[in-house]
N, C-alpha and C positions, 0 to 999 in steps of 0.2 A: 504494500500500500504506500503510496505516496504522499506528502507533506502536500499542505496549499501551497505552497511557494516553491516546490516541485512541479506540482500539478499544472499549474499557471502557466511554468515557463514551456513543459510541453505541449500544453497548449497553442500557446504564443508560436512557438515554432512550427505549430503543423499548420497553424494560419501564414506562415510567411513562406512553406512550403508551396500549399494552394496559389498562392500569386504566384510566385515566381513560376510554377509551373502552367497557370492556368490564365496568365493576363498575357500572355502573347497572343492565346487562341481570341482574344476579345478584338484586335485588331485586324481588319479585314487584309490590307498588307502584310503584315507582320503573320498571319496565320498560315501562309502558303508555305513558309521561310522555314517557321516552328516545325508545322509537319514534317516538311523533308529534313530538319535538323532532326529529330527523332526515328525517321525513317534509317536514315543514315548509323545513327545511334541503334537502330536493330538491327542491322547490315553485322555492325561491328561486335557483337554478342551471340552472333551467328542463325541468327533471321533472315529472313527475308526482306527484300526492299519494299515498301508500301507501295501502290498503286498511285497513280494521280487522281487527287480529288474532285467532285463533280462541282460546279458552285453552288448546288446546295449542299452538298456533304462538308463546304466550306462555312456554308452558314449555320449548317448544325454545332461541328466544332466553336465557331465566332459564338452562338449561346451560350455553348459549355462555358466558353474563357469568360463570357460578361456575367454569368450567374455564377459562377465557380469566385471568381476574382471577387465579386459582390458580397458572395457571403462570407471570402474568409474576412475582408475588412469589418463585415458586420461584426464577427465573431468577436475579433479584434477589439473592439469598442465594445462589446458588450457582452463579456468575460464569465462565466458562471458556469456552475458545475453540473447543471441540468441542461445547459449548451452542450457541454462538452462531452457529456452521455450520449446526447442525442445523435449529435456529429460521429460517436464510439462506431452506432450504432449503422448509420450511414456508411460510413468507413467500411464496415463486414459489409453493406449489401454491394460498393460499389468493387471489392478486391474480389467477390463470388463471381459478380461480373465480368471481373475484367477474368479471373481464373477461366469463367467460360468460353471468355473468347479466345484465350490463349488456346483452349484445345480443341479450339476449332480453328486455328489458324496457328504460321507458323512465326509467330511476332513475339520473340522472346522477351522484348521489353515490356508487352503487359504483366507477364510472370514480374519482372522486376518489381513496376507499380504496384500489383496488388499485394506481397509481400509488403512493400511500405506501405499502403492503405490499410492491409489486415493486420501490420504491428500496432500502425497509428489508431486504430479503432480499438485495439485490446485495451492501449495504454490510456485512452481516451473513457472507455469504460472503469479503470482501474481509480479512478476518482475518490478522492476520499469524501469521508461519511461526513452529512453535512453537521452531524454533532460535534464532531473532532472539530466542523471547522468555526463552529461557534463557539466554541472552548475556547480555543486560542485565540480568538480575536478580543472574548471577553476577560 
């Protein structure tokens, strides 16, 4: 079990993960770039190269980046242990996903990702108890 001021910081960091990997896809330029930079990044982990994208399989991603980048800022700002459950929880549905597409295709980098989404959800569930955390504050 983790401290509040544990808790927080990995928090905090699965929120500055989320952008950094997820606010490229919010730019319609920059999204074409990201993709093939990750394509390339499965290339090198011994996948396959991605396909080129359709423009709207462009503008699916460009969602991901603006809701994805949107909420970890929210999270950000509005910091709490029933967020960061919630998000735990999130985390498992979206690394089961990606785990499905992985073995439906041969893009080693989602294995990568879901692995960091299904740590990031464990550790995100691993919250401590809101009693501990009113102990110590009181």
């Amino acid at each position: 079990m983790f401290s509040q001021s544990s808790y927080q910081r990995i928090f905090r960091f699965f929120c500055i993960y989320d952008v950094l990997a997820l606010a490229p896809f919010a730019v319609p330029f920059i999204n074409s770039a990201h993709i093939e930079t990750l394509s390339n990044l499965n290339v090198a982990l011994g996948g396959q190269a991605w396909p080129v994208f359709l423009p709207v399989q462009l503008l699916f991603g460009q969602m991901l980046g603006v809701l994805g980048t949107g909420w970890a800022i929210w999270r950000w700002r509005n910091y709490s242990v029933s967020i960061g459950r919630y998000e735990g929880v999130l985390r498992l549905f979206f690394a089961a996903s990606m785990l499905w597409a992985y073995a439906l295709s041969p893009h080693t980098l989602l294995l990568v990702f879901a692995v960091i989404d299904g740590v990031g959800g464990a550790l995100h569930l691993a919250a401590p108890q809101r009693q501990q955390i009113c102990q110590r504050t009181a």
